[in-house]
C-alpha positions in Angstrom: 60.3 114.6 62.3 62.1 111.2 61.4 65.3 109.7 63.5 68.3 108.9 61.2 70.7 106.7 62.2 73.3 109.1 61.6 72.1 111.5 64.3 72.8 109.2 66.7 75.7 107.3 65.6 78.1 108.7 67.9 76.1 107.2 71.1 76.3 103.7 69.7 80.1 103.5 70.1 81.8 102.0 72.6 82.0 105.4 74.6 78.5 105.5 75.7 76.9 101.9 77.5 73.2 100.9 77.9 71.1 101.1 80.9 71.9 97.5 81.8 75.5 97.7 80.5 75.6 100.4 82.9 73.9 98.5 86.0 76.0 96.0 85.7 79.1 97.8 85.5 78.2 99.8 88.5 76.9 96.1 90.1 73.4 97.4 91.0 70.1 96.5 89.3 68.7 98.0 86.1 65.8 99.6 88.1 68.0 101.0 90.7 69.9 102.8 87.8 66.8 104.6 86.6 66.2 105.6 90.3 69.5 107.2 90.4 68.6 109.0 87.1 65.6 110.2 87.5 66.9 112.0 91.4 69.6 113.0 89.1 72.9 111.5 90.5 74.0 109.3 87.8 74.7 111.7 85.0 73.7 110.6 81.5 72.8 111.6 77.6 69.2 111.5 76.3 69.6 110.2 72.2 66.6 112.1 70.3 64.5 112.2 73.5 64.0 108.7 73.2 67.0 106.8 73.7 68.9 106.8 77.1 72.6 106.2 77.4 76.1 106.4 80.0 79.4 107.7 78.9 81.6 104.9 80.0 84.4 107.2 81.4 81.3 108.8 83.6 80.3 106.2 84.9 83.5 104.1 85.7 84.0 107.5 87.9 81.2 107.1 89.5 81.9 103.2 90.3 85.4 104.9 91.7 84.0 107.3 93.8 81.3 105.0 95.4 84.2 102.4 96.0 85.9 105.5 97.8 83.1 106.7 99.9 82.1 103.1 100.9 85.4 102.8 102.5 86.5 106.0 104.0 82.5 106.3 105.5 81.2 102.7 105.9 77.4 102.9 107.4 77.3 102.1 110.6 76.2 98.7 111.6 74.4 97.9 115.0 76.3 94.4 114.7 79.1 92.9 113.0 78.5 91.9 109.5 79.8 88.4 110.0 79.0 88.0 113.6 76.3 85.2 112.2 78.6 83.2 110.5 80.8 82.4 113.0 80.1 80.8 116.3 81.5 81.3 119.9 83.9 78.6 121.1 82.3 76.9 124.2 84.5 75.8 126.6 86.5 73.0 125.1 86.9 74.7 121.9 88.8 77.3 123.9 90.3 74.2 126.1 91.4 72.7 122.5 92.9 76.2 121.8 94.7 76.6 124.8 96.5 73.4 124.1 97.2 74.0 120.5 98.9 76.9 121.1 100.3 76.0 124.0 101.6 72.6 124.0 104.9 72.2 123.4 105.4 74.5 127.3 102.8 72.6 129.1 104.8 69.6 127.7 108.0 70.6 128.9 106.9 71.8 132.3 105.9 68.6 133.1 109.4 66.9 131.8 111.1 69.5 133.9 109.1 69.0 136.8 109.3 64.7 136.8 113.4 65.2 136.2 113.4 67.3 138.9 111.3 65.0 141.2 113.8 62.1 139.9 116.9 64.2 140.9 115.1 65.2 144.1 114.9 61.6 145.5 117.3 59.8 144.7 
């Protein structure tokens, strides 16, 4: 039995996308995609038994409802995902803090306690 184009047609529109069209859609790598199909959870249309394609609406859902389920149910982490990245202040970068944020009263304490001192003894 001999494949015609025409029997197929209708899967090379802009409707249906490629394995690797797909992977990268769904930003995972082409052999993670045939994983995924072959355990069934990325649905798809078999063209003549020989060539495989993704309807794009299909799989744009399934991008969706990944996004979804990533954030309502992140994995838990035994450690913060950044916690490498950045470093603990030592003690002066907490001293440099302290006075960044705090300057302007430290300041004025001690202009309110040497006018005082001046009023004081004279």
């Amino acid at each position: 039995m001999e494949i015609k184009k025409e029997d197929y047609k209708e899967f090379l529109t802009e409707d249906y996308l490629s394995p690797k069209e797909a992977a990268a859609l769904l930003e995972i790598s082409e052999e993670e995609l045939r994983g995924l199909v072959q355990k069934h959870q990325v649905p798809t249309h078999q063209v003549a038994g020989a060539f495989l394609r993704l309807k794009k609406k299909e799989v744009e859902e399934l991008k969706i409802k990944w996004r979804i389920e990533r954030e309502l149910f992140p994995k838990p982490q035994k450690f913060f995902a950044h916690q490498s990245a950045v470093a603990r202040a030592g003690f002066f970068g907490r001293l440099r803090d302290f006075w960044y944020f705090n300057d302007f009263y430290i300041l004025c304490s001690v202009l309110i306690m040497l006018l005082l001192y001046l009023i004081l003894s004279t």
